[in-house]
C-alpha positions as CSV (number, residue, x, y, z in Angstrom):
1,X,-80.4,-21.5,-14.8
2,X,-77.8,-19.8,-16.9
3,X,-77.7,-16.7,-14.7
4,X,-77.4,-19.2,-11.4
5,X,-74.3,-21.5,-12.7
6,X,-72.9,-18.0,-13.5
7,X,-73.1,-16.8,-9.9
8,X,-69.6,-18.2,-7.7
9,X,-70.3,-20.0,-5.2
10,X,-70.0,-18.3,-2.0
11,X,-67.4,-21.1,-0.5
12,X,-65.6,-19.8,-3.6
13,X,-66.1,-16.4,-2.9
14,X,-64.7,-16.2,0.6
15,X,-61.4,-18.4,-0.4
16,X,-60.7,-15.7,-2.9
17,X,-61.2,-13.1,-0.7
18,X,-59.0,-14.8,2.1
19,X,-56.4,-15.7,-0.6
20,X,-56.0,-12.1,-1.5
21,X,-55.7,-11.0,1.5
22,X,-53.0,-13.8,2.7
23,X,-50.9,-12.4,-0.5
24,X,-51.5,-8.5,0.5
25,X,-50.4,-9.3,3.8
26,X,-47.3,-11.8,2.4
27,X,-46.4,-8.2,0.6
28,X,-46.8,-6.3,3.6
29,X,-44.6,-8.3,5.9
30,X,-41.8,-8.5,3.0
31,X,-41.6,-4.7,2.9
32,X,-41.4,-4.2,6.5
33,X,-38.6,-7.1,7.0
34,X,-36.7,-4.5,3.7
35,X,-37.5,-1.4,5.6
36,X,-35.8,-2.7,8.8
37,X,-32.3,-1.2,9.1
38,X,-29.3,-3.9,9.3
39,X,-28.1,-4.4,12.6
40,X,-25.3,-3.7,14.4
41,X,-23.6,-7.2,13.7
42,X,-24.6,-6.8,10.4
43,X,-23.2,-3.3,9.8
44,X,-20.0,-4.4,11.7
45,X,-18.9,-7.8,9.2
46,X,-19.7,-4.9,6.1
47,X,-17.1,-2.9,7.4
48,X,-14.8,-5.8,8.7
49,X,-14.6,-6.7,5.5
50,X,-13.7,-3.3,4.0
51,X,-11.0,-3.5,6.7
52,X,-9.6,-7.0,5.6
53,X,-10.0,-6.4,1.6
54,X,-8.2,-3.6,2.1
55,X,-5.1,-4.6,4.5
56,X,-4.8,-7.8,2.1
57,X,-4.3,-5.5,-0.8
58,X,-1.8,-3.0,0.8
59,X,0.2,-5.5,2.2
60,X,0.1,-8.2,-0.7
61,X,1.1,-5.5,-3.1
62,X,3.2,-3.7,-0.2
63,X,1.8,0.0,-1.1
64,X,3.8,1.8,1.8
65,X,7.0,0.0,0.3
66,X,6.7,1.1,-3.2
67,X,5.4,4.8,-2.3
68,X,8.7,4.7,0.2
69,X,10.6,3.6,-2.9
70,X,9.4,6.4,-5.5
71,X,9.4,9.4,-2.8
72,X,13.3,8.5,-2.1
73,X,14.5,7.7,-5.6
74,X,12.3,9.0,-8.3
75,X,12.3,12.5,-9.6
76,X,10.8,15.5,-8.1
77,X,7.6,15.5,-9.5
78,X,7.0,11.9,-8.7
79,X,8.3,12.4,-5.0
80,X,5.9,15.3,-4.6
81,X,2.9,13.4,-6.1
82,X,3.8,11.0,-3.3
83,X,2.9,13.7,-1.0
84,X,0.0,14.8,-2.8
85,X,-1.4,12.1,-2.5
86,X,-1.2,11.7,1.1
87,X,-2.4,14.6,1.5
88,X,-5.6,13.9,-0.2
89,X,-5.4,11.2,1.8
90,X,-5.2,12.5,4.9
91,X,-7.8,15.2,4.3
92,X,-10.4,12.6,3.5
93,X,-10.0,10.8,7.0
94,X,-10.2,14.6,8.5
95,X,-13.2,15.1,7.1
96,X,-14.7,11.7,7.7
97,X,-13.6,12.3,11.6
98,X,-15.4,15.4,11.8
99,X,-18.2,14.0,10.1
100,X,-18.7,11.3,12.8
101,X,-17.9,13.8,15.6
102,X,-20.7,15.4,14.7
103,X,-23.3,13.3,16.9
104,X,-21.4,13.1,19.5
105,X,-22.1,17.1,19.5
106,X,-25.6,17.0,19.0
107,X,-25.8,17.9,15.4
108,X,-27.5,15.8,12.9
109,X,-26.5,16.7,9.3
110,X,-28.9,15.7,7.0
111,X,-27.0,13.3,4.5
112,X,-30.4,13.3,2.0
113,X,-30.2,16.5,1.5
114,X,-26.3,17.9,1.5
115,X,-27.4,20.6,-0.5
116,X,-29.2,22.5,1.7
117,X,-27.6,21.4,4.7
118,X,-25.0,24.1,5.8
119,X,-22.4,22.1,7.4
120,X,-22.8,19.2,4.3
121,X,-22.8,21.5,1.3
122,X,-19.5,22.6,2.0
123,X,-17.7,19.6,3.1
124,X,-19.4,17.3,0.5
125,X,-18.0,18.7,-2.5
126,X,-14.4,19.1,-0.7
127,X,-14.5,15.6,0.3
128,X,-15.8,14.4,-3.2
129,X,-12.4,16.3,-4.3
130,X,-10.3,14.5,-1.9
131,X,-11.1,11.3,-2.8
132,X,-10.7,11.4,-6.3
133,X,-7.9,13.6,-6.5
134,X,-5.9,10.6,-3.9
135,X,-7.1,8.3,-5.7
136,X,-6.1,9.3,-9.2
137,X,-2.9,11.1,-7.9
138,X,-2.2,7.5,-5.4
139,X,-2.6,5.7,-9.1
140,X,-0.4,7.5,-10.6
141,X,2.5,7.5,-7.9
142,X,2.1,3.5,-7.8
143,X,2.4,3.2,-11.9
144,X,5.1,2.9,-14.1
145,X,5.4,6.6,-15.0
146,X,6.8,7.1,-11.1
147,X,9.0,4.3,-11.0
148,X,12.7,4.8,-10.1
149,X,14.9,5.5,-13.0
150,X,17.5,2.7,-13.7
151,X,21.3,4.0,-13.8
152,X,24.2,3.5,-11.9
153,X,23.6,5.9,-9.1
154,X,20.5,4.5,-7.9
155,X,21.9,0.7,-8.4
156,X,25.3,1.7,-6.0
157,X,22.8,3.5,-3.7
158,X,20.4,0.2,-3.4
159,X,23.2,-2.7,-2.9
160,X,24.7,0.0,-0.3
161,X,21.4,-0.7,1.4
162,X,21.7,-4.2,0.9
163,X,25.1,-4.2,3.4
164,X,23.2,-2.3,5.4
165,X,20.4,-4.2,6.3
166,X,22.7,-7.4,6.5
167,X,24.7,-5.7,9.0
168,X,21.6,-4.8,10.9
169,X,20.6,-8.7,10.3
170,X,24.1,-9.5,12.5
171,X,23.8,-6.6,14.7
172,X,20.2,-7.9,15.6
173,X,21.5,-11.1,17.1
174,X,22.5,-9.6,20.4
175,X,24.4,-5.9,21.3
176,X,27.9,-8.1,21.7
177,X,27.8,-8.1,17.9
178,X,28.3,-4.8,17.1
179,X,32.2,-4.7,16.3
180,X,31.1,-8.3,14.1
181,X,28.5,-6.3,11.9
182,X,30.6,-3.1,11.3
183,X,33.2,-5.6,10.2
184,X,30.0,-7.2,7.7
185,X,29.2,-3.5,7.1
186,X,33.0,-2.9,5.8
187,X,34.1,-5.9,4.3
188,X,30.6,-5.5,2.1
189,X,31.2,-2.0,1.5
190,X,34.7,-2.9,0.3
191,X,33.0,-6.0,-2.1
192,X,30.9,-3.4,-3.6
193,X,33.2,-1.2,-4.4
194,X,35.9,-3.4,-5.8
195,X,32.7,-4.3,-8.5
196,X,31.7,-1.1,-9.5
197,X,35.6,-0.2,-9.8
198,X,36.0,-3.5,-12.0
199,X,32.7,-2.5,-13.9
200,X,33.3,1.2,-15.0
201,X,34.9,2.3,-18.2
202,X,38.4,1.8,-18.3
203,X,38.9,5.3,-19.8
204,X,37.2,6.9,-16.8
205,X,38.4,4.4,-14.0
206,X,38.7,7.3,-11.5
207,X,34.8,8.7,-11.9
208,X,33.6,5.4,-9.9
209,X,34.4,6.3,-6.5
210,X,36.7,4.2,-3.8
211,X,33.9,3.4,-1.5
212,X,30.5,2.8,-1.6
213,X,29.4,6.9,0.5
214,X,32.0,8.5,-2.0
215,X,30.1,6.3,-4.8
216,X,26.7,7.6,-3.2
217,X,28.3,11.3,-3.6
218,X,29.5,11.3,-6.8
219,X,27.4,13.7,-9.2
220,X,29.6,13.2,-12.1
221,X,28.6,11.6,-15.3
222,X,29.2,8.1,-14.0
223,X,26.5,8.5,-11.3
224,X,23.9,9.4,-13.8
225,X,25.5,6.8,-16.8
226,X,22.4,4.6,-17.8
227,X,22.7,0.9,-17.0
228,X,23.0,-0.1,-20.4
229,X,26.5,1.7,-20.6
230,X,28.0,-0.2,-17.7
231,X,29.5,-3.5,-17.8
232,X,27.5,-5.2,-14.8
233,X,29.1,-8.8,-15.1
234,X,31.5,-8.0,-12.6
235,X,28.9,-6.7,-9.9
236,X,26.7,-10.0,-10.9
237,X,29.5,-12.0,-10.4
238,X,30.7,-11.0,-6.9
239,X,27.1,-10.6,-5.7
240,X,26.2,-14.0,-7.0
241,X,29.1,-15.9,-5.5
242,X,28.5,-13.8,-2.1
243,X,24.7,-15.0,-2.1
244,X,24.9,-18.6,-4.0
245,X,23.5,-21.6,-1.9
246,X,26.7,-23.2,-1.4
247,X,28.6,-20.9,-0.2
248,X,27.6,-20.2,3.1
249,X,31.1,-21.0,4.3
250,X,33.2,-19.5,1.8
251,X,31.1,-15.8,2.2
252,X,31.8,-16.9,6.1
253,X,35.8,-16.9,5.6
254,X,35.1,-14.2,3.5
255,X,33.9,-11.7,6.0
256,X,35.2,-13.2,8.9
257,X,31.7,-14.0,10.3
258,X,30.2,-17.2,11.7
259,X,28.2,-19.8,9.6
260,X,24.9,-18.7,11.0
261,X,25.3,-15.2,10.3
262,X,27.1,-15.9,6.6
263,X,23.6,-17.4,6.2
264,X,21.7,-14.3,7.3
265,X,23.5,-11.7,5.2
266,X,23.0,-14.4,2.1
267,X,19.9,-14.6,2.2
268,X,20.0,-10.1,2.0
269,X,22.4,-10.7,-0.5
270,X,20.3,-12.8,-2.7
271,X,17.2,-10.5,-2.9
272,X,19.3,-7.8,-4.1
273,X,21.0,-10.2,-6.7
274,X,17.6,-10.6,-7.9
275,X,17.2,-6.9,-8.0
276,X,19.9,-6.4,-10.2
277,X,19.0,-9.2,-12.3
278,X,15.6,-7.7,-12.7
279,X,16.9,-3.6,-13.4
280,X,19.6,-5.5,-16.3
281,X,16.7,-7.1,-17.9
282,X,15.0,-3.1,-17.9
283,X,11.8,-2.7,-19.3
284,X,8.8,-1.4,-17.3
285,X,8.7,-4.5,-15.3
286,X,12.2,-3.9,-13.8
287,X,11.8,-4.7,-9.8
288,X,13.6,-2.3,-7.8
289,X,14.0,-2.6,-3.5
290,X,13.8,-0.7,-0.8
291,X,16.1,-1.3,2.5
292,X,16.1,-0.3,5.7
293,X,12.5,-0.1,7.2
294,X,11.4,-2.6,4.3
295,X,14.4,-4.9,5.1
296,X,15.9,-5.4,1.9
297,X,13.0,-6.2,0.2
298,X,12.6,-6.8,-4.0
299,X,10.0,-4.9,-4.9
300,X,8.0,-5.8,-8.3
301,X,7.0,-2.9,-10.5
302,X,3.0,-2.7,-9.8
303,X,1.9,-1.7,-13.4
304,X,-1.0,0.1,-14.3
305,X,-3.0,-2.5,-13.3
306,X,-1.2,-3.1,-9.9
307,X,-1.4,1.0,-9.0
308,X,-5.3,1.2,-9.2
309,X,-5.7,-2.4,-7.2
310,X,-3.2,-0.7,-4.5
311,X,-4.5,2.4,-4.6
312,X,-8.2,1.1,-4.2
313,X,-7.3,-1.7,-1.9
314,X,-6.1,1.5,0.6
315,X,-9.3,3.5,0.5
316,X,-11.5,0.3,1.0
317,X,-8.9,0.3,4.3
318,X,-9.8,3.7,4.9
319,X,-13.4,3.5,4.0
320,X,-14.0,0.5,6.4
321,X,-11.7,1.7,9.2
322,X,-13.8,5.3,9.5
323,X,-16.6,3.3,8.8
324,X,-15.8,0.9,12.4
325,X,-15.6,4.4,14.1
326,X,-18.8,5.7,12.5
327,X,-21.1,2.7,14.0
328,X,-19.6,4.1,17.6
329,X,-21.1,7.6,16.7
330,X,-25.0,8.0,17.9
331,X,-27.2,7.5,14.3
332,X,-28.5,11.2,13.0
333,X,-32.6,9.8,13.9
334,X,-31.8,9.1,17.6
335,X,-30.2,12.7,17.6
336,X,-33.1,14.5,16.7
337,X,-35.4,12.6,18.9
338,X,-33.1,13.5,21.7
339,X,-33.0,17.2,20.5
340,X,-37.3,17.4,20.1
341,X,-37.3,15.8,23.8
342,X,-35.2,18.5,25.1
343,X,-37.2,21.1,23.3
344,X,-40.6,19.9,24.2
């Protein structure tokens, strides 16, 4: 009897036996759905999003601006790490291009094993090299060790470009301007220099040039003076009454512009105001701009932490802009089943 109530029942037996097997193939369906390879929509969002992430970050932090900025004002060993960089830079997008050509010419490198692969175990460690060495070396152009230094020279230079860009604001309204914004161009030129005239040393009036090129020439002691050894009330105080909100009319009389375009070159005016408010206050943080292409834009010192979000936001740009190409390219599997085909 004992022996009997010990024995399962069979009903019991067979549910057991189906259960197990329900659960083994539960299992075996969840590692075939993992073993499936993303698709293509799938693999295109991943590397959309690189794309976006990236963009967003250059162009919130304004990367090209900044590494414009250091290249043209910094010393020499910033402006060349500027270009060592880039060229890390553009060596890594060489070597991802060839990379995904490689398909295309019926070569399938195999990616598993780099090592032993004779086109991968050269280009690996070179590539490995060029991304770390632009990224570190990108860092390091974007951080506060590259940053513009702060003296008078590089201050006359950068309100220069401020009268520049606001005569390219006037000149932009239509090509019968053109006599108007060389007159902005002058009359600014001549506002600036009058201020650094008024701001200089009164024992060494004559080493602050006339005009604002002779200024931009000068390679005496006054272009090189540090900030801190210039009176800059003078400057502050011109700039600040050319770019204050009311005046719009006065800096119109002024410069012998209309209203609307008084408005455009105060607006130029008041970035750079900003600017020199910023470089007067000095520390690490001091902004600097960048005119011209950038349009008179205030730039903000990035930092430390700043350089390695910009400098990581552009190789997530790179990363997911080779990596849109690379889902174009033929996958290495489909290229050795064509090459077997052909060979059988």
């Amino acid at each position: 009897m004992a022996s009997r109530a010990a024995q399962p029942a069979p009903g019991a037996s067979t549910s057991n036996g189906t259960g197990g097997g329900g659960g083994g193939g539960g299992s075996r369906a969840q590692q075939q759905q993992q073993q499936q390879p993303p698709s293509l929509g799938a693999k295109l969002w991943k590397q959309t999003k690189y794309c976006l992430w990236g963009a967003l970050g250059t162009y919130y932090l304004d990367v090209p601006a900044h590494l414009l900025t250091v290249y043209t004002y910094s010393s020499f060993w910033s402006s060349h790490l500027v270009l060592l960089s880039l060229v890390f830079l553009a060596t890594t997008v060489a070597i991802f291009a060839y990379l995904i050509l490689l398909p295309f010419r019926g070569i399938a490198p195999s990616y598993a094993r780099w090592s032993t692969d004779p086109i991968l175990r050269t280009l690996v460690p070179v590539l490995t090299l060029a991304i770390v060495g632009g990224f570190l070396s990108l860092t390091l152009a974007l951080s506060p060790l590259s940053a513009p230094p702060r003296n008078l020279s590089t201050l006359a230079e950068e309100l220069t470009q401020a009268a520049a860009a606001a005569a390219k604001s006037a000149a932009a309204a239509g090509a019968d301007l053109s006599s108007e914004s060389r007159s902005v161009f002058q009359r600014l030129s001549g506002e600036l220099s009058r201020a650094l005239r008024q701001s200089a040393p009164a024992a060494s009036p004559s080493t602050v040039a006339g005009t604002v090129a002779e200024t931009l020439k000068d390679t005496g002691a006054a272009a090189t003076r540090p900030l801190s050894a210039i009176d800059l009330s003078a400057i502050l105080r011109t700039w600040r009454s050319l770019s204050s909100q009311d005046s719009i009319d006065a800096l119109a009389a002024r410069l012998g512009i209309p209203p609307a375009r008084a408005a455009e070159v105060q607006q130029v005016l008041g970035s750079y105001t900003r600017t020199v408010d910023a470089w007067i206050r000095g520390g690490s943080a001091a902004s600097y701009s960048v005119g011209g292409g950038a349009g008179g834009k205030v730039l903000g010192s990035l930092g430390w932490l700043g350089a390695g979000l910009g400098s990581t936001a552009t190789y997530l740009l790179v990363f997911g802009f080779m990596g849109l190409i690379g889902l174009a390219a033929p996958s290495p599997a489909s290229v050795r089943t064509r090459a077997k085909a052909k060979r059988q």
